[in-house]
N, C-alpha and C positions, 0 to 999 in steps of 0.2 A: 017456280024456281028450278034452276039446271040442275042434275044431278051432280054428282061430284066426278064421278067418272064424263062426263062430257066438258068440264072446269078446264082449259087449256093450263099447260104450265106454263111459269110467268121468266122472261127470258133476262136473263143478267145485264142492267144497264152497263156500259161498256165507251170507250174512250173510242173514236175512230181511232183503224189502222194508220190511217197513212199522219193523224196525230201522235199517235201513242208510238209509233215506230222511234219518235224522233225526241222523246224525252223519255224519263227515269217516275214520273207517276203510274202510280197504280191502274194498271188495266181495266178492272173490274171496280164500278161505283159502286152497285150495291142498290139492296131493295130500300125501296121507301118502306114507311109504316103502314100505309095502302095495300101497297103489293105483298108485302110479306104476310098481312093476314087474310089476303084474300088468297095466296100459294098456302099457308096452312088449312085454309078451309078444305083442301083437294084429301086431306088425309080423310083414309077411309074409316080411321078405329080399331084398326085388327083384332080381334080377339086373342091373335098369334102373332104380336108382329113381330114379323122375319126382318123387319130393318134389322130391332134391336141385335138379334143374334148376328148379325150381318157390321154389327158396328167393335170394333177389338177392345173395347173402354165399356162397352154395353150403357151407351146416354138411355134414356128413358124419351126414346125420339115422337114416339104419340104423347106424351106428358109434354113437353114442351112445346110441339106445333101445339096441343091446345090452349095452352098459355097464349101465343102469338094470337091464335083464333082469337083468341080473344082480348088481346089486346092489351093482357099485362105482362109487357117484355123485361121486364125485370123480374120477375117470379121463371120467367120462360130460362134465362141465361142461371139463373140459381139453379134449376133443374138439372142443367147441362154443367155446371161445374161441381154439382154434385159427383160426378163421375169421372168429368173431362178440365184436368187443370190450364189449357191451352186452347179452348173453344175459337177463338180469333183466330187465330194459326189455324188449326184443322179446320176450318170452315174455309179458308182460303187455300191451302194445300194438299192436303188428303183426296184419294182418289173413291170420293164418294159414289162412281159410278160403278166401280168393283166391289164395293163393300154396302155400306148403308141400303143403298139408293138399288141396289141389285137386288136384296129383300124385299124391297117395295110391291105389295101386293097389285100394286095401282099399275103400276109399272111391266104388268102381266102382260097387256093389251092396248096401254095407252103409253103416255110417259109417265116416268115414277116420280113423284112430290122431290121437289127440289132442297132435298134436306141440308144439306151441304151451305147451299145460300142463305137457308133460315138460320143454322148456327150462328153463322159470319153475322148475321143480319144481329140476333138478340146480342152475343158478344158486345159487338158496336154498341150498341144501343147502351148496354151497362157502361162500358168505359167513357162513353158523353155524356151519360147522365150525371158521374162523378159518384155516382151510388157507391157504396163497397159492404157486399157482401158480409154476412155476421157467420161465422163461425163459433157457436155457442158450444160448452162442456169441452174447452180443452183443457186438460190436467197433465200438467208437467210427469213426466213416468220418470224424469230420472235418468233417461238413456240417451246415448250423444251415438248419433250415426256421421262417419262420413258419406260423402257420394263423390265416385271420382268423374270428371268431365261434370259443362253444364249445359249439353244438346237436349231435346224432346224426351228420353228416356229417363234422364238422370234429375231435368227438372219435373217429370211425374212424380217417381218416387220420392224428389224431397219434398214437394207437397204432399203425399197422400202419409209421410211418416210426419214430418210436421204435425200434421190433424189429428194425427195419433197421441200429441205431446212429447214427442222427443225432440233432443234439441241435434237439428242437422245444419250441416257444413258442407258447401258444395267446394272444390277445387277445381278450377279452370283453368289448361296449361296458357290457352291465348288471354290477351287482353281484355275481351268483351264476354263474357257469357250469351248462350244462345245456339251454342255451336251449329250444326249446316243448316240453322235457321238464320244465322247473322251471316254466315262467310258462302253461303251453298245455295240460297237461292235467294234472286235480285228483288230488287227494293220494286220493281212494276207488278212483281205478281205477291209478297209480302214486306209493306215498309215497315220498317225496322223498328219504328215507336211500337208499331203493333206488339213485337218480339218483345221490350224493354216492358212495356206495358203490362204484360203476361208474367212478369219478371219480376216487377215491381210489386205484384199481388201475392207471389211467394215471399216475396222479402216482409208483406206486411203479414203473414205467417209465423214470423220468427228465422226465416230459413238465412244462415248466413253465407254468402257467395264471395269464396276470394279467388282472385285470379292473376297468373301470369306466375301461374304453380304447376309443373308436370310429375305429376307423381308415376313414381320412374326414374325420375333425376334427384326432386328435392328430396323427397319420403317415399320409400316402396311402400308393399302394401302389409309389410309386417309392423314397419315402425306407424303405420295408422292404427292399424289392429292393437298397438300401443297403447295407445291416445284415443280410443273410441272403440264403444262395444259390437259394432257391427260396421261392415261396409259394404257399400253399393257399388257398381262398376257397371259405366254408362259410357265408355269413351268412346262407340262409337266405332264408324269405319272409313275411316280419313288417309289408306295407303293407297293409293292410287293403280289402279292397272294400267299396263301398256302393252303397245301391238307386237313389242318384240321383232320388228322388221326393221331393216337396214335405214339410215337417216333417220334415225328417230332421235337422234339426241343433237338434231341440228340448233341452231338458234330460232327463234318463231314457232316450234313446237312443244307447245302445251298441255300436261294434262289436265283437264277440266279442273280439278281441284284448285290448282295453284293459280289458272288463271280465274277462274269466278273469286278467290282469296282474294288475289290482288284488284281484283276489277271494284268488288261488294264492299268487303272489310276494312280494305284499305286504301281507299280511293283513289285509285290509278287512276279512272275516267276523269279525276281532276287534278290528273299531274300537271304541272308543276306545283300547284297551291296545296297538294301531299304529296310526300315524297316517294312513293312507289311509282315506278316505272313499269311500265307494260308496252307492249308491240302493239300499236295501231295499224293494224293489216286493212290493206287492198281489197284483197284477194284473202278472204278465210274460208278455211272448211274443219266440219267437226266432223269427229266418228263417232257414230254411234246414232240410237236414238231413244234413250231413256229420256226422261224428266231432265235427267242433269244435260245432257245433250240440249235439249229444249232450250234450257235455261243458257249455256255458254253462248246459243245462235242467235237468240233473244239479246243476251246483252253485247256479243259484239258487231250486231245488227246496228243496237245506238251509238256503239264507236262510229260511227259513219266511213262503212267499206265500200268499195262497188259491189261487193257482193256476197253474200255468206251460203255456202253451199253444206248442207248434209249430205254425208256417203255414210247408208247403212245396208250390209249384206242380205239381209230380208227384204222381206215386201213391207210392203208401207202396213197391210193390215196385221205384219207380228208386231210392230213397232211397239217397246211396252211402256212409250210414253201416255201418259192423260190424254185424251180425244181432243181437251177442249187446249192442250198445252199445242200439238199440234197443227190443230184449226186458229191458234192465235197468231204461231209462227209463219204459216200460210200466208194470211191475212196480211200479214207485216211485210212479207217478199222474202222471204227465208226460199233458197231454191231447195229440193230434193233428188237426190240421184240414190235410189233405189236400188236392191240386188246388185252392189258394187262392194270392192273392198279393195282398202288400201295393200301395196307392195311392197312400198317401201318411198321413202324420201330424196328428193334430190337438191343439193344446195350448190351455193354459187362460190367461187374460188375463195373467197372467204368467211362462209362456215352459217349463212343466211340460207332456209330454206328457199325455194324456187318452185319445185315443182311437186306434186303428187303422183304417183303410179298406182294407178289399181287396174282391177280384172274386174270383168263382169260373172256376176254368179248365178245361178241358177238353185232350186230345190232339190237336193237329192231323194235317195229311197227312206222311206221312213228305219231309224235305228228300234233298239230293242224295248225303248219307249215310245215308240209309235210316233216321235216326233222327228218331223222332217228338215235334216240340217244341209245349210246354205255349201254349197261347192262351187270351186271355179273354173270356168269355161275355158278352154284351151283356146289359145289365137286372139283372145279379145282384152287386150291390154290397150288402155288407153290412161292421157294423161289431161292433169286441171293445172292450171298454175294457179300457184298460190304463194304466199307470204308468210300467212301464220295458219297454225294447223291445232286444234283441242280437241285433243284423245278422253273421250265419256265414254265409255264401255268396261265402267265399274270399279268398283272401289274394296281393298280386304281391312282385316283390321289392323291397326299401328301396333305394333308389338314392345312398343314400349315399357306398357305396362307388362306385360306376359314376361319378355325376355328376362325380367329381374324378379318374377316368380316362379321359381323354377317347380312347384308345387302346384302352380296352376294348371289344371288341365286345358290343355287346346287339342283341336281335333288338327289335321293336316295342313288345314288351311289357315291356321293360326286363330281360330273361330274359337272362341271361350266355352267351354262344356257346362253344362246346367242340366239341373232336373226343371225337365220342362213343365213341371205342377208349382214349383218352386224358386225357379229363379237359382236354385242353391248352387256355387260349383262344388271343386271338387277341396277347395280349401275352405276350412270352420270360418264362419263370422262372415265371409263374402259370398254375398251375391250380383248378378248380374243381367243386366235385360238389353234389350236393343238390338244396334247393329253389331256391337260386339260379339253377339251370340248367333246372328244370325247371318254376317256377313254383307248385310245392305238388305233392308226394304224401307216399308212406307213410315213417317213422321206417326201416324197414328199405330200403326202395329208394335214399332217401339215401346212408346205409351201404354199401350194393352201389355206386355211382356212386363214393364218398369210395375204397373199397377198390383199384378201376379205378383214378384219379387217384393215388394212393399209389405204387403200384406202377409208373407213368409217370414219376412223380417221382424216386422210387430210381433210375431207369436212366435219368433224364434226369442225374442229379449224378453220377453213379460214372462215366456216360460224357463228362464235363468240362464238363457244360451250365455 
């Protein structure tokens, strides 16, 4: 028998590019029952395993590949929502190459167990089966939490207080709950039953979700503090950044948010049959090259353009998209223009972009963090034509809710203040996790943060808060 360090890892069945370019299905198939338990056989056992620590939710990642080993995937996916309310999601989004899959001892010298696919893999597997999970010894406490927003953070915490026996209430300003799960990334790399599915296992919790409620407008956050003995705050970071250069507020220039909103949420790619309108560009280019960058090039790819071009200021190796987000864009014909940055915009006599202007950059000297930031070359201005332009190079937090707490602490950046053991801010009865507090990062870091705050929460109410 091979050893398990000689075991190759098993490769993500996958859609052909030049198939998958040209529709809205899911990239990624997914492990057979096969494959999945012969990629959990690769686990070595750790007596330390460094995934766990490596994971923001801490799954029990050796406990459930052994499940898979062995081939009872429903015991495997109860392990994993023991900790993890959103296993289907983070199995398909989370950047399990920085995190989990980095601890992977295996992964020292070979490649690291493909933990990431096995989540997705058991997830699946529960939700076909029809099985549903037993949550035994919940005891009504008595305690009603709000939670405002209902993205990745806010749906952790209302599940792990739920479990707790409280009775919670999510508020969603948009129409669907899900937030930059339903409007922020496209239905090829997470479809959206997935998200609803995920959604509908908290609602079978007790968790009550109403939406097309902005608290900020309908109720601040005193008049809930009214009406419920604790609250959550999950909204997230949905303000959009821009370049701040001249043409930018021409027509055809987008910033990511608003066009993956319109494109995901509210089916522009099938206007006329809904009524959202969106620019079908020629000629697109995005800036940036995170995740959400990924994701805007990716879906106005299947707009069917001549061409979708990235311009990002760094080298292709800072890029801090997913490895496997930018080897799918690749694949697909997404072109890359590298160490460039936009200058500024040029439209046509009536008010339609036209053209792009950037500069080529180079690396400067490293600053007083040792890291080396992007400069522009003198003389080297050159231009792209183009149609429509989406600006991804980040997102701060909506200040909606803050603006109407004037008690809430934020730091400068409009970023919610927390005791980072705690979740707590700086007003009694709220707390907070997410991108709210953090400004943007990953769906599962969220989660880890909401899980902290959850559990502050519980022992702030049982202890008379």
């Amino acid at each position: 028998m091979k050893r398990k360090t000689d075991l190759p890892r098993h490769t993500m069945p996958m859609q052909k590019p030049s198939i998958r370019a040209k529709n809205w299905e899911e990239v990624n198939i997914g492990f057979t029952p096969e494959m999945a338990r012969a990629e959990a056989l690769r686990c070595l056992e750790c007596k330390k395993p460094l995934c766990v620590a490596g994971c923001p939710v801490r799954i029990d990642i050796p406990g459930f590949l052994k499940f898979i080993e062995q081939g009872d995937f429903i015991a495997a996916a109860q392990r994993i929502k023991d900790a993890n309310a959103l296993p289907a999601i983070c199995g398909r989004v989370c950047p399990q190459e920085r995190q989990c899959e980095m601890g992977c001892i295996l992964g020292k010298r070979h490649e690291p167990v493909a933990i990431g696919h096995l989540e997705r893999f058991a997830a699946d597997y529960l939700r076909r089966s029809g099985v549903s999970l037993k949550h035994n010894g919940i005891k009504p406490s008595g305690k009603k939490v709000a939670v405002v927003g209902a993205g990745p953070a806010s749906l952790t915490a209302a599940g792990e207080l739920a479990k707790k026996g409280h009775t919670v209430t999510v508020f969603e300003a948009l129409h669907r709950p899900g937030g930059v799960l339903v409007y922020g990334i496209p239905d090829f790399r997470l479809p959206k039953e997935i998200v609803d599915a995920e959604i509908d296992a908290l609602k079978g919790l007790g968790v009550e979700i109403v939406t097309n409620y902005i608290i900020g407008r309908v109720e601040d956050l005193n008049e809930l503090l009214a009406r419920f003995d604790a609250v959550f705050l999950g909204t997230g970071a949905g303000l959009p950044y821009f370049l701040n250069v001249p043409g930018e507020t021409l027509n055809g220039v987008y910033s990511a948010n608003e066009f993956l909103t319109r494109v995901i949420l509210m089916k522009a790619r099938e206007f006329p049959d809904y009524a959202t309108p969106v620019k079908r560009g020629s000629r697109v280019v995005i800036i940036g090259c995170g995740d959400t960058a990924m994701d805007s090039a990716r879906t106005a790819l299947r707009m069917g353009p001549q061409s979708v071009t990235v311009i990002y200021r760094r080298a292709k190796e800072d890029a801090p998209a997913r490895k496997e987000e930018l080897l799918h864009a690749e694949e697909e014909g997404v072109l890359f223009r590298f160490l460039a940055n936009p200058g500024r915009f040029i439209g046509d006599e009536i008010g339609w972009l036209k053209v792009v202007v950037c500069i080529e950059m180079e690396m400067g000297a490293p600053d007083e963090s040792g890291k080396r930031r992007p400069v522009g070359k003198k003389g080297t201005e050159f231009t792209i034509e183009t149609d429509t332009a989406v600006v991804a190079v980040g997102f701060g937090v909506n200040p909606t809710v803050t603006q109407t707490t004037p008690d809430l602490e934020t730091n400068r950046y409009g970023v919610v203040v927390v005791d980072a053991a705690t979740g707590a801010t700086s007003k009694k009865g709220v707390f907070a996790g997410g991108d709210v507090i953090t400004g943007g990062s990953t769906v599962i870091s969220a989660m880890g943060q909401a899980k902290i705050a959850a559990k502050a929460i519980d022992q702030y109410l049982m202890n008379g808060g």
